[in-house]
C-alpha positions as CSV (number, residue, x, y, z in Angstrom):
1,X,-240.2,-26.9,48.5
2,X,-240.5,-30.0,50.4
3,X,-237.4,-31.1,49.5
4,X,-235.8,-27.6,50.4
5,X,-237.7,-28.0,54.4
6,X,-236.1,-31.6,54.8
7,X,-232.8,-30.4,53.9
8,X,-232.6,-27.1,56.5
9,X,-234.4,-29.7,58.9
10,X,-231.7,-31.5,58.7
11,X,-229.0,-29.1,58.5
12,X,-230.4,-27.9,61.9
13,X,-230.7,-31.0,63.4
14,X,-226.7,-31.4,62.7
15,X,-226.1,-28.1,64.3
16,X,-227.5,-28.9,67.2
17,X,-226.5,-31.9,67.3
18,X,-222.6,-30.2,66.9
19,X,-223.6,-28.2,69.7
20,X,-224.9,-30.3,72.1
21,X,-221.3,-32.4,71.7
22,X,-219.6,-29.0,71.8
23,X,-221.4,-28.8,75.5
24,X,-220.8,-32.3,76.9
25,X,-217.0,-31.8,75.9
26,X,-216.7,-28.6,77.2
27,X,-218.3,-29.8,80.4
28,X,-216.1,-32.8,80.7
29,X,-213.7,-30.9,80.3
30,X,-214.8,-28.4,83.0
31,X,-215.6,-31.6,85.2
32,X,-211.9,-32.7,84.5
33,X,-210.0,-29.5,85.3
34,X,-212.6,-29.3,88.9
35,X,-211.2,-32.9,89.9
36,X,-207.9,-32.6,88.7
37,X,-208.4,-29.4,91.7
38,X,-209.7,-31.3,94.0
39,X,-206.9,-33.9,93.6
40,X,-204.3,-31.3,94.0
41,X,-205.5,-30.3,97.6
42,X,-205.5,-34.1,98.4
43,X,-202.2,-34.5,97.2
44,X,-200.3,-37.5,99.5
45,X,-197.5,-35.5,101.4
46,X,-194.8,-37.7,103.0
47,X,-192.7,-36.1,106.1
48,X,-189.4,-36.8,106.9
49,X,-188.5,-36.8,110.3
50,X,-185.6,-37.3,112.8
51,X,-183.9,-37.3,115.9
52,X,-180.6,-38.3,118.0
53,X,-182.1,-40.8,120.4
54,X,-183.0,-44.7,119.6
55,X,-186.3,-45.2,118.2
56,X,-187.2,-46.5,122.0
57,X,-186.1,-43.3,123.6
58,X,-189.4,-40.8,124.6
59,X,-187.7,-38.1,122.1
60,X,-188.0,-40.4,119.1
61,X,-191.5,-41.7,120.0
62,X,-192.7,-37.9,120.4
63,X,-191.9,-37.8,116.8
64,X,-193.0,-40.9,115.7
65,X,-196.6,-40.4,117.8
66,X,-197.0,-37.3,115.4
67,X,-196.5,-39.1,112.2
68,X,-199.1,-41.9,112.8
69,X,-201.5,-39.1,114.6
70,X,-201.5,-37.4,110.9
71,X,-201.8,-40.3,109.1
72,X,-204.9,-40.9,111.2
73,X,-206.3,-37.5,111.6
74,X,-206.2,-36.8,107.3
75,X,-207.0,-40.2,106.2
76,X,-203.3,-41.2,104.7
77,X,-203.1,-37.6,103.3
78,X,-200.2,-36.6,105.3
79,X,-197.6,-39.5,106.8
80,X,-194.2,-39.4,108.0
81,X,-190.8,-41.0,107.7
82,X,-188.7,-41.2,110.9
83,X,-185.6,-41.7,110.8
84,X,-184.0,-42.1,114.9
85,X,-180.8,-42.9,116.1
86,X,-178.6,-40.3,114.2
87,X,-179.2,-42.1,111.3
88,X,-178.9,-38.9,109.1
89,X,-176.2,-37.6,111.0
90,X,-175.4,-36.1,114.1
91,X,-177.6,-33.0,115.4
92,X,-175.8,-30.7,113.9
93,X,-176.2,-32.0,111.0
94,X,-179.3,-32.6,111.5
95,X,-180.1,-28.6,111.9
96,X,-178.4,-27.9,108.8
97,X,-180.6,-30.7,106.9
98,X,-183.4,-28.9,108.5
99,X,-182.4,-25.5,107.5
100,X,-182.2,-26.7,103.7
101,X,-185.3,-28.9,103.7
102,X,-183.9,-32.3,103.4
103,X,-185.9,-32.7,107.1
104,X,-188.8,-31.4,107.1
105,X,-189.6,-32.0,110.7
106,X,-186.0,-32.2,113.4
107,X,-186.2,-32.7,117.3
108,X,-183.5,-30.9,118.5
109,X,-182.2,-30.8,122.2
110,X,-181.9,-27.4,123.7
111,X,-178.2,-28.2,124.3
112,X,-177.5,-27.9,120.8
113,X,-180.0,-25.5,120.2
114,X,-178.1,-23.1,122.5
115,X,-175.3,-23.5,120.1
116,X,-177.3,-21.4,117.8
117,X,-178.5,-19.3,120.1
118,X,-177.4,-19.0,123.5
119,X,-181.0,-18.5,124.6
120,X,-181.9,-21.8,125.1
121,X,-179.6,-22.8,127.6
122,X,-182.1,-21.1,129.8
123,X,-183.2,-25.0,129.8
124,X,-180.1,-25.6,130.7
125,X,-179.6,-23.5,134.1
126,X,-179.6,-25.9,137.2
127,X,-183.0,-26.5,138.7
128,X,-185.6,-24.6,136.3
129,X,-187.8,-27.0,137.0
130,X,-188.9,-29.2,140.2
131,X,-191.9,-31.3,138.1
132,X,-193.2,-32.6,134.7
133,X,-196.2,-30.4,134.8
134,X,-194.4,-27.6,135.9
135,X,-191.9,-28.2,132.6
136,X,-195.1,-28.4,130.4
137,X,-196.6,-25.2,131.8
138,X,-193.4,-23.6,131.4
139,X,-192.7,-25.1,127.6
140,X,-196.1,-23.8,126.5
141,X,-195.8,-20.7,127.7
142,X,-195.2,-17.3,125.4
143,X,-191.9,-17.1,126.8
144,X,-190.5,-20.4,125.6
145,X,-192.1,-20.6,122.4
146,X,-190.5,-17.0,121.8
147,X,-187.2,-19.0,122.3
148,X,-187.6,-20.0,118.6
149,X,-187.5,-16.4,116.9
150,X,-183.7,-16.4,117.9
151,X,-183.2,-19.0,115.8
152,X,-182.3,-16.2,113.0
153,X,-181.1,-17.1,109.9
154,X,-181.9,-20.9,110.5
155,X,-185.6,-21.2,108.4
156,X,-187.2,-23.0,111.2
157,X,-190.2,-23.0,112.9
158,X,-190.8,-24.0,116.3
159,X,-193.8,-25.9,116.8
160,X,-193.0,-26.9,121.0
161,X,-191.0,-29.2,123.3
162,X,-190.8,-32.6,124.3
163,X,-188.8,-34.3,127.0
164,X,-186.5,-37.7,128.1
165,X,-186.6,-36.9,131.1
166,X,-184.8,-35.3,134.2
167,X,-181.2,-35.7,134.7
168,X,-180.0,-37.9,137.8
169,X,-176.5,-38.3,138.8
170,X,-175.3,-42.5,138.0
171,X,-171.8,-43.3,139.6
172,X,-169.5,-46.4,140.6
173,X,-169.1,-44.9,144.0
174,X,-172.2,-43.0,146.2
175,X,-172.3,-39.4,146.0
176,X,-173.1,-38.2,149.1
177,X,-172.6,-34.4,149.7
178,X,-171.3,-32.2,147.0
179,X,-167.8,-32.5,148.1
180,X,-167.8,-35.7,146.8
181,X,-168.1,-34.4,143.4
182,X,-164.4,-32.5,143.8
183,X,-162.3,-33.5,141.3
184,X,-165.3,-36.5,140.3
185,X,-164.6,-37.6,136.7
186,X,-168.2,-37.0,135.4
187,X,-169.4,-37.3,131.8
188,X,-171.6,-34.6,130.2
189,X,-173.2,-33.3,127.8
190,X,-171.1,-30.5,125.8
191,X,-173.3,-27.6,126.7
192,X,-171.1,-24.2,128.2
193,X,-174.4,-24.1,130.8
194,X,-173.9,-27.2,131.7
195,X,-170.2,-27.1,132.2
196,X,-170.5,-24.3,134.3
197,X,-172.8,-26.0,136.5
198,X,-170.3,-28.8,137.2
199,X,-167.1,-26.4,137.1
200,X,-168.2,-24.6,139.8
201,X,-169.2,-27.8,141.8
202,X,-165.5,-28.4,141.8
203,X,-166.1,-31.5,139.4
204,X,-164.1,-32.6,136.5
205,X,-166.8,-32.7,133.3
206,X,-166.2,-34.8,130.4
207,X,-168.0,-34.5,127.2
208,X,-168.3,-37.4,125.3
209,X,-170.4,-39.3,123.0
210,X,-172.9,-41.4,124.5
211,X,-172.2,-44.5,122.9
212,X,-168.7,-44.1,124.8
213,X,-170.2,-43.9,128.1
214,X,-170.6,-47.8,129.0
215,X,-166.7,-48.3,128.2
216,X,-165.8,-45.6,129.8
217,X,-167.3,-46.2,133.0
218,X,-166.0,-50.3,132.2
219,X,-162.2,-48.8,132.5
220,X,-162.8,-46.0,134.8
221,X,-161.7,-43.7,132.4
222,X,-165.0,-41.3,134.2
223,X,-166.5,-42.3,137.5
224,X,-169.7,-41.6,136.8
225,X,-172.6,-39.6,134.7
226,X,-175.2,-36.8,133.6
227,X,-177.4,-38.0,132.3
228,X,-181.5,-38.0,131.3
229,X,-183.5,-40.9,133.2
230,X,-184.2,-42.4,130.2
231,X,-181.2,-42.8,128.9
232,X,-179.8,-43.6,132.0
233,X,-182.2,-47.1,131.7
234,X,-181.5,-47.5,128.1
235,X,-177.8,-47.6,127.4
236,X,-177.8,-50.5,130.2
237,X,-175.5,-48.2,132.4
238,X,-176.9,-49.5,135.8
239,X,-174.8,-53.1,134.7
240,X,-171.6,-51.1,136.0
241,X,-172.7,-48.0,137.8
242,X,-174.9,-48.6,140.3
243,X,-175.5,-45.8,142.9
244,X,-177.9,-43.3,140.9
245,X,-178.9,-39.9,142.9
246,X,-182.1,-38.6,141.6
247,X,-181.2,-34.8,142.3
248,X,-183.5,-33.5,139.1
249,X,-180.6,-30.8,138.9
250,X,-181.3,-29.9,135.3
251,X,-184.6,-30.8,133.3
252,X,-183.2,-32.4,129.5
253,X,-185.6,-30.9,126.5
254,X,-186.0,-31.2,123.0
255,X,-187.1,-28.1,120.4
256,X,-189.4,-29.6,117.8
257,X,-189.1,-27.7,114.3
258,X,-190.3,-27.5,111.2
259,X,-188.6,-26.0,107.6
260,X,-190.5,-23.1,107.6
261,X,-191.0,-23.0,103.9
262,X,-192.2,-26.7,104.3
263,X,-194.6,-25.1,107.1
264,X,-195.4,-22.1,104.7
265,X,-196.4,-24.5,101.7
266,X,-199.2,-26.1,104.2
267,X,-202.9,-24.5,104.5
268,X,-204.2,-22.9,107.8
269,X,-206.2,-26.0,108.3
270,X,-203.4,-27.8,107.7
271,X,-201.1,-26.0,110.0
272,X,-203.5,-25.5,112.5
273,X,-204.0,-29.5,112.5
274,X,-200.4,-29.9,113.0
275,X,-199.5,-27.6,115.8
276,X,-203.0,-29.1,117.7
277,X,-201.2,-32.7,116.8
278,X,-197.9,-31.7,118.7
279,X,-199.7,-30.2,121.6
280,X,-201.3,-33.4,122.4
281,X,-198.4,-35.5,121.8
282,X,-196.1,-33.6,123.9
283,X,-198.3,-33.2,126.6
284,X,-198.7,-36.9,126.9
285,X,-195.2,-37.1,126.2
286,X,-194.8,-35.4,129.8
287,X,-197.4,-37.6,131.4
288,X,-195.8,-40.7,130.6
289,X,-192.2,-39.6,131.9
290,X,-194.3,-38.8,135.5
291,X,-194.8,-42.5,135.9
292,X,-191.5,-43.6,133.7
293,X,-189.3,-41.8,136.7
294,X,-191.9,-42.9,139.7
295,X,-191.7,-46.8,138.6
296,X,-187.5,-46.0,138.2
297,X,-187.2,-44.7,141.9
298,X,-189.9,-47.3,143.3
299,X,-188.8,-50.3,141.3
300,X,-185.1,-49.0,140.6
301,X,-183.9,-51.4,143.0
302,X,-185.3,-54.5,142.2
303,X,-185.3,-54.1,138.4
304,X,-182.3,-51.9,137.6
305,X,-179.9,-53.5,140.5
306,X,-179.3,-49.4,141.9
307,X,-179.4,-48.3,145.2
308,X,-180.8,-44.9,145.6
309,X,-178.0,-42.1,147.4
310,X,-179.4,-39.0,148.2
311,X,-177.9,-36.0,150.0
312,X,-179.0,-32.3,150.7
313,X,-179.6,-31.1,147.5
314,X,-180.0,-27.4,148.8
315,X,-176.1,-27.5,148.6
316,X,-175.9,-26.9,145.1
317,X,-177.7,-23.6,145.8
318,X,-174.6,-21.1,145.9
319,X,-173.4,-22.6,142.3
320,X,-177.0,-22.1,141.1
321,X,-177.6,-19.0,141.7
322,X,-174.1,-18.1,139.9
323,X,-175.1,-19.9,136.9
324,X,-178.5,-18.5,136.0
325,X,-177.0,-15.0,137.0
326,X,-174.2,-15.6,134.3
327,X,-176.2,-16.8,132.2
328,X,-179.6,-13.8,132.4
329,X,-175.8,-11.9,131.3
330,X,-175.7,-14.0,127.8
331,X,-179.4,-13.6,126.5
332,X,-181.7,-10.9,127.1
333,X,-184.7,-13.6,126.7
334,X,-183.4,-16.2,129.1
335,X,-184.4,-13.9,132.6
336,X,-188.3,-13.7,131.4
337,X,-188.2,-17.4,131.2
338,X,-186.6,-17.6,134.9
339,X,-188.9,-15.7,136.1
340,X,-191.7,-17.2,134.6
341,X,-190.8,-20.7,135.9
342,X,-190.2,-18.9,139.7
343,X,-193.7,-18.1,138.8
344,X,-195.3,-21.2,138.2
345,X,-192.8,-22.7,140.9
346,X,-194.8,-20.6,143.4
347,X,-198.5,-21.6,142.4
């Protein structure tokens, strides 16, 4: 009988003994499957980002600014890979990359984006603006961020704008009255609102690349150019043009976008951390072309060589007022947004 207790003694001391392994593996394995959870939602998720400006230019620092801000703001958890310059092609290109997912995150100017949808060339309309915080009220406003849901068919979303600047007029020769622009060979941007700004003026508008510009001014192939302040500094085009003529006649903006199925994979915290990143960054990115521009026109002189040649600017009126009423014609969105910058214009 003894015999017979020592051996169910130590049958049951097995069985539990089985069980109590059964229990730790079973919870490691429960352990295992929690943190191989946990590790999911912390999964390392690289951006890639670009532009058509050099990495120096205020439209490929927005973008740059955002990438290290995420890096910061999640630990390394989210970073991004800009690529400036044009390096992955040109911005058409570019919207197609971003349409497929190849970019995840574009900044596309509005002169491009009103190839997509005319729209946007509400940006484009002479004189929209007068001031960088009047540009930034207006860019965050329900009316511009609507802009964006015309993109059909293009699997972006818009997360804001950002800005290089105002556009000033830099020629061989001074400008001074708008009759000097008749028959002024004048490089552009390719953007129908903008060619019917400087069509009507009498002017003769060429498009070109910019990286033709400087050589083209060289052998007087165009007398002088459109162009965004900063840009205007950093192509070096005050070496051969040196009268510039800060009329602010149009105000040069950048969509930023997102692949919305890139944007759809992200949590709410995760989105809401990324739209709360771009609204900082592009307000600061208006703040620092304030004092970019007012060092340009008080220091222009001694550090860019350019003397300043400024004329009546209520001349272009007449030709202004026939391009935005064209142009409310073209896009049913583009009056609201008009009106809203008369609005904040007024304040």
């Amino acid at each position: 009988m003894k015999k017979t207790k020592t051996i169910l003694s130590s049958l049951l001391l097995s069985t539990m003994g089985f069980l109590a392994a059964c229990g730790e593996e079973s919870g490691s394995q429960d352990s295992s499957a929690e943190s191989t959870e946990e590790g999911a939602s912390e999964e390392s998720i690289v951006l890639s980002t670009a532009n058509i400006t050099q990495a120096d230019n205020s439209l490929s620092v927005v973008l740059q600014n955002i990438g290290d801000e995420l890096e910061e703001r999640t630990d390394g958890r989210i970073t991004a890979e800009h690529h400036p310059g044009g390096q992955l092609g040109n911005e058409e290109d570019m919207m197609q990359q971003l349409n497929s997912g190849t970019i995840d995150i574009a900044n596309i100017t509005t002169a491009q984006l009103s190839n997509s949808s005319p729209a946007f060339g509400v940006w484009l309309t002479p004189f929209v603006v007068e001031t960088h915080e009047q540009a930034y009220e207006l860019w965050t406003s329900e009316e511009s961020m609507a802009l964006f849901d015309t993109l059909e068919n293009q699997n972006v979303k818009g997360l804001g704008y950002s800005t290089s600047g105002f556009r000033y007029m830099l020629s061989v020769d001074p400008i001074d009255s708008v009759s000097d622009l008749d028959g002024f060979k004048l490089r552009t941007t390719p953007s129908p609102t903008i060619m019917d700004f400087w069509n009507g003026l009498g002017a003769s508008p060429t498009a070109m690349p910019l990286t033709e510009v400087y050589t083209s001014l060289q052998t007087n192939v165009i007398d002088g150019v459109d162009i965004d302040t900063q840009s205007l500094v950093s192509e070096n085009l005050t070496e051969i043009a040196t009268n510039m003529t800060p009329s602010k006649h149009m105000y040069w903006a950048a969509g930023i976008m997102m692949n919305q199925d890139r944007w759809d994979s992200f949590s709410e915290e995760d989105q809401q951390l990324i739209q709360e990143v771009v609204d900082e960054v592009t307000k600061e990115n208006a703040e620092t072309l304030i004092e970019f521009e007012d060092n340009l026109l008080e220091n222009g002189e001694e550090e860019q060589g350019v003397s300043i040649v400024e004329f009546d600017y209520s001349e272009f009126d007449p030709v202004t007022e026939e391009v935005r009423e064209a142009w409310m014609e073209k896009s049913p969105e583009i009056k609201p947004i008009l009106e809203k910058a008369d609005e904040i214009k007024s304040e």
